[in-house]
Structures are given as C-alpha cells and as structure tokens.
N, C-alpha and C positions, 0 to 999 in steps of 0.2 A: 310485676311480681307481687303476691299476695304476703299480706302478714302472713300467717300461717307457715309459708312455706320459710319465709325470713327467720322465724323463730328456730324452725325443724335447724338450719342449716348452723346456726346459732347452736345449739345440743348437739351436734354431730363432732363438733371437736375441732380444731383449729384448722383454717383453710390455706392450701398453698397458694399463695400468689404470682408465684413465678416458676418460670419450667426450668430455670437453670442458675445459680451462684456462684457470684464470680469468687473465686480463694479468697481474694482481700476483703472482701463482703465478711465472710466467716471468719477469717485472722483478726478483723476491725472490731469482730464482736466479742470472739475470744479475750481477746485484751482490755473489753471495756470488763469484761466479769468476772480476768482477774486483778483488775481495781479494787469491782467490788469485793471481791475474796480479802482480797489483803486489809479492807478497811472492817470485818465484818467484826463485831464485837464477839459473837460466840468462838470466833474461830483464833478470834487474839487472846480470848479469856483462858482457852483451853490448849494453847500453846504456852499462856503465861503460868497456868497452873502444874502442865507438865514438865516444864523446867523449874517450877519450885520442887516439885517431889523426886526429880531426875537429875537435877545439879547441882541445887544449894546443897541435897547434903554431903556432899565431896569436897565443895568449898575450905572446909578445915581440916581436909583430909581423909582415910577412908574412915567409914561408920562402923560402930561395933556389930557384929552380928553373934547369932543364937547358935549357927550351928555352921559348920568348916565351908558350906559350900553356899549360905544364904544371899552375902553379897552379890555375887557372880550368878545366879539363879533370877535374882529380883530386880537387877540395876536399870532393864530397860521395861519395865513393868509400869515406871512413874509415868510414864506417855501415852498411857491410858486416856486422858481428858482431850489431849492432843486427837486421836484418831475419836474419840465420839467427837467432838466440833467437825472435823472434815465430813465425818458423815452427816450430822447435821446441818451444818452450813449448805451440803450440794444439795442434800434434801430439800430443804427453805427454798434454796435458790431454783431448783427447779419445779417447784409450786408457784409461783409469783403469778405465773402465767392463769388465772381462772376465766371461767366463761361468767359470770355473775361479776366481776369486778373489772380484768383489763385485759379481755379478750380480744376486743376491738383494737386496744393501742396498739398490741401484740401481730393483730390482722396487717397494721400497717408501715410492717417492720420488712424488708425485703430481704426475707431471708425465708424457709421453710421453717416447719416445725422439727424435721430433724436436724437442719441446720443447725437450728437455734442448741439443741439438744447436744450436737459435735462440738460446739464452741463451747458452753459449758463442761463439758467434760475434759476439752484441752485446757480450757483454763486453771484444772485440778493442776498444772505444773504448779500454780503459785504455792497452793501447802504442801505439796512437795517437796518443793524446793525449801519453803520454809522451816519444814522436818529435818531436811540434811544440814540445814546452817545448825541448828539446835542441838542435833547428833553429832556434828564434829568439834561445836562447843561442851557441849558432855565427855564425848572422848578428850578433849584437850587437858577436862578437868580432872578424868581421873586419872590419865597420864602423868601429871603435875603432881597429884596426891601418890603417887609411888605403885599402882595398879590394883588388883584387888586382890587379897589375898586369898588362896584355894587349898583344899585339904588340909592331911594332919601333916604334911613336911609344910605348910606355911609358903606354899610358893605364889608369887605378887607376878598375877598377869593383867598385863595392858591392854583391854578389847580390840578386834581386827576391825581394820575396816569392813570386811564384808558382814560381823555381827552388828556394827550400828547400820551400816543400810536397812539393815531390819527396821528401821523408823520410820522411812521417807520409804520405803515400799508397803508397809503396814497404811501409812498414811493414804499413799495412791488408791489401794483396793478401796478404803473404808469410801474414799469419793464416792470412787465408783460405783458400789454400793449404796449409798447414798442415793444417787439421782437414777438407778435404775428401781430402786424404791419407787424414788415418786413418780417414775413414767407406770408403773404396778400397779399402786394404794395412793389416791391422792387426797390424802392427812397427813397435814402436819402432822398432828399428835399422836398418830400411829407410828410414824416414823420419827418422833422425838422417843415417844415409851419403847421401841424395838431397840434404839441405837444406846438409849442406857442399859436395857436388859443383856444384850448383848456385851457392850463393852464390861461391864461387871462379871459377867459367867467369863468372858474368853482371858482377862486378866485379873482381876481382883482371886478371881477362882478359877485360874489356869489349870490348878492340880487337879481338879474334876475330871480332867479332860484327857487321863494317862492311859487310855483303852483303844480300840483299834476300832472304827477307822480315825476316831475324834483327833487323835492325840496328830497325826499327819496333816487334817486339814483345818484346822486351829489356827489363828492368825498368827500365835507364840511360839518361837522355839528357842532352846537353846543349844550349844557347842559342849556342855557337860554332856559324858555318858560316864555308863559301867562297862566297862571292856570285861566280857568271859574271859578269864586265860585258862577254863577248863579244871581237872581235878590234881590235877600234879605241876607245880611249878617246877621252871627250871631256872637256874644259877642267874642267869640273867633276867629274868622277868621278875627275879628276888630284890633285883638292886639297879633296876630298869629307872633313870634319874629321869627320863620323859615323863612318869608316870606323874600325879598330882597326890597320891597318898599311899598309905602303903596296901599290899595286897589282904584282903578280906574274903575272909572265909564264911560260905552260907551254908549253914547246916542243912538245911531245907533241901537243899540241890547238889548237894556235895560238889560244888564249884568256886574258885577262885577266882575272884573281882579285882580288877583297881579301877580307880578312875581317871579320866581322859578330857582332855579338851579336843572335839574333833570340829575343828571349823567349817567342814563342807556338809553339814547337816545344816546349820544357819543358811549357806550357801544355797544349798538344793530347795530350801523353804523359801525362803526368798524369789527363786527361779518360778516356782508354784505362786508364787504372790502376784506375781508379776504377769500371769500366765491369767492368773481369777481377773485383776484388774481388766487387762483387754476382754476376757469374756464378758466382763458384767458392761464394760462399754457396748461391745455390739449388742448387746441384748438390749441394753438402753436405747439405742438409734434405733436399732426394730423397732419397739414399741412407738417409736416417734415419726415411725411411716418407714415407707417400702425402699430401702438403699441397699445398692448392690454393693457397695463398698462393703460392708461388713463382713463379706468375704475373709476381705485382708487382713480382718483385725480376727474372726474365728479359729480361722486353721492356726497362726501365729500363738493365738492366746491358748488353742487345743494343745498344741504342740507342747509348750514351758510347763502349762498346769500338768496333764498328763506325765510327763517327763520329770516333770522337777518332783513329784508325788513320788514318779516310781524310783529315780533316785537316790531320795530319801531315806527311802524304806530298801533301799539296797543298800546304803553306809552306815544303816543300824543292822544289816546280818539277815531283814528280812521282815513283810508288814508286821509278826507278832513278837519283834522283838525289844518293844517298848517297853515288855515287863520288866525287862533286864534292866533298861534306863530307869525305869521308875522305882521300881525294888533296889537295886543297888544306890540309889542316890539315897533314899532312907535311911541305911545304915552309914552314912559318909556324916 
C-alpha cells in the first residue's frame, strides 16, 4: 500500500472495522460516556448554576414579583445554563474523535462510527435524568413555600408535574442538538458561540418569540393563557372561581379576557420536544454512516413533533392565536 493512498484513507473520515455490533459492545460504551457525562465539569457547572437561579430563590419562600403573573411566567427560565451545558457537553463529547489527533485510537475501538455516535446519544439519559432529579427538587421547593401566587384574586398554584418535565425534556432535545451539531460543523467554537446565542434569544428573551411560527416551536412554554369569553359576559363567567383573575376588557377588540392555567399546552410542547429530540438523533446517526435503523426513530420522532405542534395550536383556538396569549398577558 502506498503512502499516498494511506493518507487519502486517513482524510476520508473514520473507517468501519467491523460488519456487525454486538448490543453489549454499544450498551458498554454507552455507559462508559455516561460516566463521562456525569463527571464533566461544564455540564455540572451549569446544572449547579441552574439550581442557584431556579431553587435557591424559593428557599425562603416565594420571591417578590413586578407584576401578578411574573413568578409563574419566569420559574422554570433559571435552567437556562442547565440546557446550554447539555448541548455543550454532547457537542465536546462528540468532537473528541479528530483525524489530526485520535483518529487512529478511535480506528481501534470495535465499534462503528455511528455506533459510536448511538451510544453517545443514549448516553444523553444521564442529563436527563439529572434534570428531572433537579425539577422535582424545585417542585418540592416551591411546594413547601405555599406555591406561586397568580393574578389579581392572589391565587398560590403549585406547578404540575407535566409543567416541570419541561426541564428534562428541554434538557434531552438540547443533547441532541448538540451532537447532531457536531456530526454538521466540526468546531468546537462554533458550537460553543451557537449554543450561548441560542440559549440567551430562546430564554433570557423568550418574549421575542410571541409570533407565529416562533412562538410553537421555541423550546419555552408556558400553562398561562388569556381565555376570549367574547363580547358579552354571562352571570357565570362573572364569578367563574376557576378563573385566575378577574375578567378584562380590551378596547381594541371589544372582547372579554380572563386568565387561565391550561396545562395541556406545556403537555402538547413537550410531546413536540420530545418528537425534535428523536429527529435530531436520527439525523445524527445519518450523518455518522448509513443505518437503517433510523427508520424507527424518524417516523416515531415525525409523528410527536408534528402532532404535538399541531395540538398545540389546537388548545390555543388555532396557529394565530398566540396574540390573544401574548396580548392578554400584558394587561394581567
């Protein structure tokens, strides 16, 4: 074999070695990466900083806020650093592999390159998992602190479970995201500068984002809305005790507002998250060679995103009925 051609094969990108893996081959490696997961310092720095800004301040009870519905809007916002580390961390983790440093060691790993690729991605259970311990510590805490109090009747609600899985599902996608980066762009510092821009616009400046289509496919949502009751109230939509404040009149539209907790809008966003996550996995394993498995994980991941999008925008009244959410929350 000539140098020459040694080099070419070398450039051409990581070689398979074997025609078949056995499960435990890939579970073995899975496990060894989420070791590394767990031990990684970006990924513990920014799970430790999103429970500073998402727990501690409950600790003494709820926090003051500016305006009737800010608590209950902003609580699960502080987990911000939390999902930029998981996309960083997969990011890092799935660059490690170069041809110019340890492409060779990598050559002599009995596993493929999308192998390599499926077990880093299962491994994303560990900040997962590590999300939902942290979210049902949060929820414990604000539980404890008496809940959060909502509109102008002052009423103290206690988050659902299905609104914190919003953490450890937000968590999963940003993986996944993450390492189908780096099978895309492979920079690090492309994928460090993408994943603060990102996390800053989709949470720090969530409210940018209250127009159609953004405001659906956004990683954020919340169970607050404005419920239209139309231009005529009646006797009981006047003293309706479900409500969270009382009815608001918009000049602008000649319609009557209240506001609502509706919990299957977090639910349905979630279902979407959930749906992106498996897309951006098999989009990952493509990029890392030719598997037909991804099959199983398209149509499944087609299915939730699509579905959970269109339900969405079915339990707000329809995709342009975000105004109504976004408008009517300014006045509350």
């Amino acid at each position: 074999m000539s140098v020459s051609s040694t080099a070419g094969d070398a450039a051409a990108g990581p070689v398979d070695t074997t025609d078949r893996v056995a499960p435990q081959t890939t579970l073995a490696l899975s496990i060894a990466e989420g070791k590394w997961l767990l031990r990684h310092p970006v990924l513990l720095a920014g799970a430790a900083l999103g429970a500073l800004l998402s727990i501690q301040p409950w600790l003494a009870g709820e926090p003051a806020q500016d305006w009737e519905t800010q608590n209950y809007l902003t609580f699960l916002l502080g987990w911000a650093p939390l999902y930029f580390a998981a996309l960083g961390t997969a990011n890092l983790a799935a660059l490690r592999e170069r041809e110019t440093t340890t492409a060779e060691m990598f050559r002599s790993c009995p596993t493929r390159y999308n192998q390599r690729t499926l077990a880093l991605l299962a491994a994303g259970l560990v900040p997962t998992a590590l999300a939902a311990v942290l979210a049902a510590i949060q929820l414990r805490v604000i539980a404890k602190a008496g809940g959060i109090t909502v509109g102008d009747r002052l009423v103290r609600l206690t988050p659902t479970v299905v609104e914190m899985a919003l953490v450890p599902a937000t968590t999963a996608a940003a993986f996944a995201c993450g390492v189908a980066l780096a099978r895309t762009v492979r920079s690090r510092a492309f994928g460090a500068i993408l994943a603060a821009v990102a996390t800053y616009m989709f949470f720090a400046g969530f409210w940018l984002f209250g127009w159609f289509p953004a405001y659906f496919v956004t990683p954020y949502a919340t169970s607050l809305r404005s419920l239209d009751l139309g231009e005529n109230l009646t006797v009981e939509e006047r003293t309706n005790t479900g409500a969270l404040g009382a009815p608001i009149y918009d000049i602008g539209t000649g319609h009557w507002s209240v506001l609502v907790r509706d919990v299957a809008i977090v639910g349905w966003h979630i279902t979407y998250l959930i749906g992106l996550a498996l897309l951006l996995t098999a989009y990952a394993i493509w990029r890392s060679g030719h598997d037909r498995r991804i099959r199983w994980l398209l149509l499944p991941g087609a299915v939730l995103a699509i579905g959970g999008l269109a339900l969405h925008m079915a339990t707000l009244g329809g995709p342009f009925a975000w105004w109504e959410l976004v408008h009517g929350l300014e006045g509350l």
